[in-house]
C-alpha positions in Angstrom: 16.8 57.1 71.4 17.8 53.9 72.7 14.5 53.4 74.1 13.0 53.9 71.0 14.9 51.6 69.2 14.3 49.0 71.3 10.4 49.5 71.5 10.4 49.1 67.9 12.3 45.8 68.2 10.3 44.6 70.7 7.2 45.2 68.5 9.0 43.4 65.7 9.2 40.4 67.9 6.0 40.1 68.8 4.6 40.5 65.6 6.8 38.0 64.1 5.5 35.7 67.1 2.3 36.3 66.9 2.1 35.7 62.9 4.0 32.6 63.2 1.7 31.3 66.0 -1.3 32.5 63.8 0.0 30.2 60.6 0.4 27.0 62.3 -2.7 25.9 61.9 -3.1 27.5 58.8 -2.3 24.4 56.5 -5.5 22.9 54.9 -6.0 19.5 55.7 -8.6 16.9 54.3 -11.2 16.1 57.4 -10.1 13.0 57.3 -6.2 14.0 58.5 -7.6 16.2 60.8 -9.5 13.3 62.5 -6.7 11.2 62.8 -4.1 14.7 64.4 -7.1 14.2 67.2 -7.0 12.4 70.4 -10.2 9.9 70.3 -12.5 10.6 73.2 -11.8 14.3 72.8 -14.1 17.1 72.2 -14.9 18.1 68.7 -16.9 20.4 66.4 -17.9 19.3 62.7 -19.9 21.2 60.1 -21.4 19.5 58.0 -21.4 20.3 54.3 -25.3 20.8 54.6 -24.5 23.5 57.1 -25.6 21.5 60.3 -23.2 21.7 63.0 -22.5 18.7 65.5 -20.7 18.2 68.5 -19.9 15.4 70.5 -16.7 13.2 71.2 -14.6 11.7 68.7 -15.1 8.1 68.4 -13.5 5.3 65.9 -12.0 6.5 62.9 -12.1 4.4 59.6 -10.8 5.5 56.0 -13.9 6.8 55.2 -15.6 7.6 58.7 -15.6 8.3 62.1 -18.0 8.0 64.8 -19.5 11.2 67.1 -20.4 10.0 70.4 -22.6 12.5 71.8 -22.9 13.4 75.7 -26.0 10.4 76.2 -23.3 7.7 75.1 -21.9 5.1 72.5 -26.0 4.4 72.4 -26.5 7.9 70.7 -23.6 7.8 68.5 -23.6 8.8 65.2 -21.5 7.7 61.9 -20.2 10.5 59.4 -18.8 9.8 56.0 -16.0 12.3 56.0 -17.7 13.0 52.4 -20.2 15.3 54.0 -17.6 16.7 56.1 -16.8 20.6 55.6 -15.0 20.7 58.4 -13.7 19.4 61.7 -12.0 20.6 64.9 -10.9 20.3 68.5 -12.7 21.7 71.0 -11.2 23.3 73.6 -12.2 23.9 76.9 -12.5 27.4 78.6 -9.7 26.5 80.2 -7.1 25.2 78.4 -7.2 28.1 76.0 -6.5 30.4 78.9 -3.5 27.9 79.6 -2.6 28.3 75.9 -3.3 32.1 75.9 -0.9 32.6 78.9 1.7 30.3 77.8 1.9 32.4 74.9 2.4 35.9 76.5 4.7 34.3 79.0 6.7 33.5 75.9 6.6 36.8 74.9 7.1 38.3 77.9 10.7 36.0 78.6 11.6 37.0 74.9 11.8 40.6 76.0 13.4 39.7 79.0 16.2 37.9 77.3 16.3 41.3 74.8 16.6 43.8 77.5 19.0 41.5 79.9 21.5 41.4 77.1 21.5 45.4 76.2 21.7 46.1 79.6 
C-alpha cells in the first residue's frame, strides 16, 4: 500500500517536471528576440519564410538583421532581414544535449531521493 502510494507520487513528480521543463521554451518570441537570448559566434538554425533552411554561426545583430557566418568564414557570410525570418534557433551539439539530458534525470532522480529519504 505504501509502495503504491508512493509510486503514484513519484509519477506525479516527474510529470510535473517534465511538463514544466517542456514549457520553458514554449513562449513565442519574434526572431528578432530570439537572436539577441543567443550567444554570437554560436551555432544556429534559421528557416526561412520561403522554406529554405540555413545554418551557420550567428554573427552581428542589428534591429532589423543579423549576419550568418557560414563554416568558409566572415568572407561567406550572409545578411538576413529578420522579415523573412520564420524562425531561429540554437544549435546544440551532440553533446551538450546529452549533458542537458542527464542533468535532467539526475534532477529527477535526487527528487526521489529526497522523497523516499524523508518517508523513511
Amino acid at each position: 500500500m505504501v509502495r503504491s502510494v508512493f509510486m503514484k507520487s513519484s509519477l506525479s513528480c516527474l510529470l510535473m517536471m517534465s511538463l514544466a521543463l517542456g514549457s520553458l521554451g514554449a513562449a513565442e518570441r519574434s526572431p528578432a528576440e530570439q537572436a539577441r537570448k543567443i550567444k554570437p559566434g554560436s551555432r544556429i538554425e534559421v528557416v526561412l519564410a520561403s522554406g529554405e533552411t540555413l545554418t551557420g554561426r550567428l554573427g552581428a545583430v542589428s534591429e532589423q538583421e543579423f549576419n550568418l557566418l557560414s563554416s568558409a568564414g566572415a568572407a561567406a557570410s550572409r545578411t538576413v532581414p529578420f522579415g523573412d525570418v520564420q524562425s531561429l534557433r540554437s544549435k546544440r551539439s551532440t553533446g551538450a544535449r546529452i549533458a542537458i539530458d542527464a542533468g535532467i534525470v539526475f534532477a529527477a532522480l535526487l527528487v526521489i531521493g529526497l522523497v523516499v529519504g524523508r518517508r523513511t
